[in-house]
N, C-alpha and C positions, 0 to 999 in steps of 0.2 A: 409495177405489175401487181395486180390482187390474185393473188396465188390461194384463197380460197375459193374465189370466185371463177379462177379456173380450173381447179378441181372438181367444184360444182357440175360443169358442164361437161366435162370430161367423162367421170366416171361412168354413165350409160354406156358412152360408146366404147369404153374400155372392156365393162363388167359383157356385154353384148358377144362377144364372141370366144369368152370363157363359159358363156352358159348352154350357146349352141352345140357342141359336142354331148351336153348332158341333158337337153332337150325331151329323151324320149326317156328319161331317170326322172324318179321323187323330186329328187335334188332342185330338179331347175326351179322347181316354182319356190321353195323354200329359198335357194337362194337369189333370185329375183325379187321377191318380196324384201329379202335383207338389205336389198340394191337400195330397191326406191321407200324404204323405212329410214334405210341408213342416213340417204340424202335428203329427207324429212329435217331428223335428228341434225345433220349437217348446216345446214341453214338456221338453225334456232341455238346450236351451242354455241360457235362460233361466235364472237364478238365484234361485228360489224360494228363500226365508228359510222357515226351519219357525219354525211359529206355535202355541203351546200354549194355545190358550184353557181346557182342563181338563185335570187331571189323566190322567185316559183317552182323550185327543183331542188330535190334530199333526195340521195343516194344511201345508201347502207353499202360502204366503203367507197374506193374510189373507182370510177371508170373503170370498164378491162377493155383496154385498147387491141386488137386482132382485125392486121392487115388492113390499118388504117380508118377502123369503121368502130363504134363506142357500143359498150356492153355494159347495162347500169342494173343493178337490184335496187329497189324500192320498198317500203313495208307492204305494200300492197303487190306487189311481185312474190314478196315471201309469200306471204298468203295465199295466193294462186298459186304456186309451185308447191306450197305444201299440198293447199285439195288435192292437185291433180297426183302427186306422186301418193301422197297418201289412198287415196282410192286407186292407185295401179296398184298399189303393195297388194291391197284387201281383193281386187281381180285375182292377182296372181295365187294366191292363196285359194281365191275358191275355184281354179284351172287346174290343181293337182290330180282329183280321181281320174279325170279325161282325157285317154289319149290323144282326142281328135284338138286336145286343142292345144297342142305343143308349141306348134309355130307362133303362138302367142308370146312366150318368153324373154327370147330375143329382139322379136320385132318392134314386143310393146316397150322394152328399153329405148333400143332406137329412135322408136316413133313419140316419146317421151324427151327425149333428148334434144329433138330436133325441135319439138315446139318447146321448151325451152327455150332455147337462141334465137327461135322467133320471138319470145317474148319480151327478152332481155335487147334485143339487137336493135339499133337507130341509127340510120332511119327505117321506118316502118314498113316502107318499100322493098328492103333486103329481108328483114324479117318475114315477109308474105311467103317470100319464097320456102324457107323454111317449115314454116307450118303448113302450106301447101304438100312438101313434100314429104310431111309428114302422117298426113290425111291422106294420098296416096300409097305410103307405104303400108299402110294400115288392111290393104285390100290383099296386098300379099299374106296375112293372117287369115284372113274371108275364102281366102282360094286354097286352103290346106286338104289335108287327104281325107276324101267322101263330103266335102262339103257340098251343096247348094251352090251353083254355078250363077243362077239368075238372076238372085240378092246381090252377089257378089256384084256380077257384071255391072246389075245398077247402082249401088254405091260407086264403082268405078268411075264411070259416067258422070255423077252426081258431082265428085269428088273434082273430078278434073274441070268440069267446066266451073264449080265454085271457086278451084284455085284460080283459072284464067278472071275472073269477074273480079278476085281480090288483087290480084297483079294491076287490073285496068284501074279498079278504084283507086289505088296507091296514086300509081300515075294521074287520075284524074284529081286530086288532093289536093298534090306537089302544085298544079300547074293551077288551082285553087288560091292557094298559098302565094304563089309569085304573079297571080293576076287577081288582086283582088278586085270586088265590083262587078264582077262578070258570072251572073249567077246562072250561067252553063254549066260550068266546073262544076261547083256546089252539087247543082241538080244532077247531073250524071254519077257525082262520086257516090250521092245518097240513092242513086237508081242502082247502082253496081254493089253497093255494099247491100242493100236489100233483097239483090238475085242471089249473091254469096250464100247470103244467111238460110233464103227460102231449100237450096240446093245442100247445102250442110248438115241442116239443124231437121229436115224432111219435111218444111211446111207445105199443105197444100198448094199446088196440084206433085210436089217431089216428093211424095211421101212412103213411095211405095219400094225405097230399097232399105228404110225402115222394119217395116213390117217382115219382108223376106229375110232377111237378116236373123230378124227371132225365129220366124216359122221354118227356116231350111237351112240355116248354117251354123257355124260353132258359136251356140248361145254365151258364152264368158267372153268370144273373142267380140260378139256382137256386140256386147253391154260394154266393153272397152274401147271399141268406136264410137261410139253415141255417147258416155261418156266425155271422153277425150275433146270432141267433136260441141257438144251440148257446152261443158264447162269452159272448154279452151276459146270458143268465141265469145263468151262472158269477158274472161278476161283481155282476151284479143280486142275485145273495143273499147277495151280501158285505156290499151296501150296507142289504139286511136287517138280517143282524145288529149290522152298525154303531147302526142305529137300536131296533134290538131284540134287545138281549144274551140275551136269555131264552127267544129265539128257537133258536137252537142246541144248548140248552143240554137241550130238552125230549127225554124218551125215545124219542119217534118221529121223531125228524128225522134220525139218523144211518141208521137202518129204512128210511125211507122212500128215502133218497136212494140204499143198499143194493142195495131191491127194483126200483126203476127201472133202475138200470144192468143189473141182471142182467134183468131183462124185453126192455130194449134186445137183449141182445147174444144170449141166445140165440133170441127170437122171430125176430130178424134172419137168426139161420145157418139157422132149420128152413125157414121160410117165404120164401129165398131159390131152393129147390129146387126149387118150383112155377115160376118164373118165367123167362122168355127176355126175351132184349134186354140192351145194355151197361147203358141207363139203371136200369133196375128193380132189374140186381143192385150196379149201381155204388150206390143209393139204399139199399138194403140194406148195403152194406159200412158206407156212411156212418154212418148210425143203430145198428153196433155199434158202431165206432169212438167216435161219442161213449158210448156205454153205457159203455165202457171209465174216461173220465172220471169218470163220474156215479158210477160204482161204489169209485173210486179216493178221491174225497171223503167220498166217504157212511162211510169204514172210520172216520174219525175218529179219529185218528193223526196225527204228523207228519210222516210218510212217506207218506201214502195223501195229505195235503193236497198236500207237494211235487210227489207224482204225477203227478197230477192237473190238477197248473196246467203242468208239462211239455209234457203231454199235448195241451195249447190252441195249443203252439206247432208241432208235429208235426205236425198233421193240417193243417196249413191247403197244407203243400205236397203233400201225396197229394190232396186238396181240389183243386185249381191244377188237378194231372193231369187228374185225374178229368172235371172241367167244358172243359176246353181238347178232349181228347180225346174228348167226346160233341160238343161245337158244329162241329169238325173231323167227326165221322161224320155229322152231320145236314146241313152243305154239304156231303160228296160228293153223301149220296144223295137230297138233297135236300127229303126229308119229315123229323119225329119217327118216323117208324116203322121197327122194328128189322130193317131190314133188315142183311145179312151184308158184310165189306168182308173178303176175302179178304187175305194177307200182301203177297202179290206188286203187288196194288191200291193198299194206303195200310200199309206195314208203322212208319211211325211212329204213326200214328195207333192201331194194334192197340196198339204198344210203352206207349204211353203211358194207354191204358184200360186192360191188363194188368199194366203197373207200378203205377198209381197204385190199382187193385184191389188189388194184393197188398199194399200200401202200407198203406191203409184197415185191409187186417184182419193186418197188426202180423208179415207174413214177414218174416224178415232174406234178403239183407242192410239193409232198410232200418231206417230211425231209430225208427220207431214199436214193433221188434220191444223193443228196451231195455225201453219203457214196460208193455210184456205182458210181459216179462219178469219184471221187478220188482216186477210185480203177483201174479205166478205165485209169486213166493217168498215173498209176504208171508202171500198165503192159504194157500198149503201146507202147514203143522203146521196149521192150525187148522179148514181148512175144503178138505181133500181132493178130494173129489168135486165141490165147485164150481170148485177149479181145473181137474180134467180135463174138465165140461164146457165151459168157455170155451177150452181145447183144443181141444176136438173141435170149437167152433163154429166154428174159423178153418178146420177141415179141411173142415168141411161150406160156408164163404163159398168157400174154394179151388176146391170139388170143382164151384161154380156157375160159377165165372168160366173155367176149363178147361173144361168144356161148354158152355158159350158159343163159346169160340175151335175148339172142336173139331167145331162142331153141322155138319151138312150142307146146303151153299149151298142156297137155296131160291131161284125164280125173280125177280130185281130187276130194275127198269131201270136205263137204264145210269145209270152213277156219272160223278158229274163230276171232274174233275182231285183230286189230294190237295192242300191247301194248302202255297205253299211256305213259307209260316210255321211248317207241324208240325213242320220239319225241325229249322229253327232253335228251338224252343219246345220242342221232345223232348230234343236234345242238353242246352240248358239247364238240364230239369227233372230228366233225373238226373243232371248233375252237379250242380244245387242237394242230390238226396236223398244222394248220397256224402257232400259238402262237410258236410252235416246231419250224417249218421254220426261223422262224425271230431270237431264241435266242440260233439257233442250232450252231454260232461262239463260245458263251461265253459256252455252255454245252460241247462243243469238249475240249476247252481248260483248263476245270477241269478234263479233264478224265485222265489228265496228270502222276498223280501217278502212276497210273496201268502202263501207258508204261514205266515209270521210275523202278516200283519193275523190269518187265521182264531185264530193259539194266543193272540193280545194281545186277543182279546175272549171269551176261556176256553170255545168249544164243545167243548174234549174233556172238562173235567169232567163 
């Protein structure tokens, strides 16, 4: 029995309903945050023995066997379990001043938990379900008190028919697998896993419980679905091709992951233009930003892999901003509704939906600029005109967020105080994006493993 490895999985669902009595106390987000830091910590102190049960397969310990089904960590399992828990810590932390967003505490353990053992769990058929239901539990966060009903509803929606689509791909895989030759299988698992993703991740034409999400519900619980959601199918098609080498391997899958990034990113800059309010365009930056990933993997390279898995570590703090700074606009003025908060009013609160704005769509000085950068020189001999549009698409996310800050006050009531947590949570957040800047050489080049699992199970041939 690896009785570290099931302590691992345990503890969320342990720590989850010690925290819910303290839910509406300081307490919880401090000691939520100590959950998923602790099990960070947990997984890197710990002295996992690598275990080679075949030839093509190391484990970091042995097996966890639970009711006859295999539960393996990988270094590349470590790695995704750290991003993700570590960026729930840094959610939880910035959910404190917020009543409205309590119901995050518990749930995002849970819902943390659960995609875990989807991640860890094989076959990857049982695991669907888990993460499935963990993407679903996620909506009971969205639907807390005074939320935004209509985001909510459609994430729901979004959520359950993506789970049904990864259940069917499973099954289409398996029967992949045991009928080889028969390029039905293949074709439907790579058609089902593409609706997943379109339906998950809010690529167009799903994109619009995204957006409602930021503009009308609880923005830290928002940024921990899309998070969760964004990163967790990164890894979730690691564990793919883990179990399905042949997976990666087919000529539409580097296409496919291609055409979604690039659908992401400029659907995002055009149809940004229409829209007013911080949330709607902050939901928009989001969903290019990750397109920026999606596209970065999809090149099929091991430079676009490296990329790519960078990329997962960058956005979580423009992310931070982003959500911190809309739940901050929605206590002054009290409603979701976009209403205008002048400089002189809350000028941390502007600072910090306009920093973590420009953040999202990859201006320097910040850290994300590197990652567009480097993307910008990859495709450049090869693919010209798709680098100057995703140029122009940062100029056209820019050109929204400065019409936003510039638009002419409309009549509000009045605004309550600025929180004086912005203060302290603004100064923090950009010297966390500086501090990023300077040690973003030494964080690329741990992200190494992740591109190493993708080249060790041969998807660039």
């Amino acid at each position: 029995m690896n009785f570290p490895l099931l302590i691992l999985l345990a503890v969320p669902f342990l720590a989850a309903p010690v925290i819910y009595p303290l839910r509406r106390t300081p307490l919880a987000a401090a000691f939520s945050a100590a959950v998923a830091i602790a099990l960070v910590g947990f997984m890197w102190i710990v002295p996992w023995p690598v275990i080679t049960p075949r030839p093509d397969q190391a484990t970091l310990g042995a097996p966890l066997v639970l009711l006859g089904r295999s539960l393996r960590l990988t270094e590349a399992d470590r790695w995704a379990l750290s991003t993700l828990w570590g960026g729930a810590a840094l959610l939880f932390l910035t959910a404190w001043p917020f009543r409205f967003e309590r119901r995050l505490y518990p749930l995002g353990l849970v819902a943390g938990g659960l995609w875990t053992i989807g991640l860890l769990l094989r076959p990857i058929s049982l695991g669907t379900f888990f993460t499935g239901a963990a993407a679903l539990l996620l909506a009971l966060a969205l639907l807390g008190e005074g939320h935004g009903m209509e985001g909510a509803t459609q994430y729901l929606i979004a959520a359950s028919l993506g789970f049904l689509a990864w259940v069917t791909a499973a099954w289409a895989a398996e029967q992949a697998t045991l009928n080889p030759g028969q390029p039905l299988w293949t074709t439907l698992t790579m058609l089902l896993i593409g609706i997943a993703m379109v339906l998950w991740l809010g690529v167009w034409p799903a994109y619009r419980w995204v957006l409602l999400l930021f503009a009308e519900g609880a923005p830290v619980g928002a940024a921990f679905t899309v998070f969760l959601l964004n990163c967790g199918t990164w890894f979730w098609l690691l564990a793919w091709a883990q179990e399905f080498p042949w997976l990666p391997q087919l000529p539409g899958w580097s296409a496919g992951l291609q055409a979604m990034g690039i659908l992401m990113m400029l659907s995002s800059a055009v149809l940004a233009l229409a829209e007013r309010g911080w949330g709607l365009i902050g939901g928009y930056a989001w969903l290019a930003s990750s397109g920026l990933s999606w596209l970065a993997l999809g090149l099929g390279t091991v430079e676009g892999i490296h990329l790519s898995a960078w990329t997962l570590w960058v956005r979580i703090i423009a992310l931070l901003g982003l959500a911190f700074g809309l739940a901050a606009h929605r206590r002054m003025s009290g409603s979701t509704e976009s209403g205008r908060i002048s400089l002189d009013q809350g000028p941390w609160v502007i600072a910090l939906l306009l920093g973590s704005g420009m953040a999202l769509i990859d201006v320097p000085p910040f850290a994300s600029f590197t990652a567009r950068w480097a993307l910008t020189r990859l495709l450049l001999p090869s693919r010209p005109i798709l680098s100057l549009a995703w140029i122009g698409s940062t100029g056209l996310l820019g050109w929204a967020l400065l019409r936003e800050l510039t638009r002419p006050r409309e009549e509000t009531p009045p605004l309550r105080p600025m929180p004086r947590s912005a203060v302290w949570f603004g100064i923090a957040w950009w010297t966390a994006e500086l501090l990023l800047l300077f040690i973003s050489p030494w964080l690329g080049s741990q992200l190494r493993p992740l591109a190493d699992a993708w080249i060790h199970l041969s998807p660039l041939e």
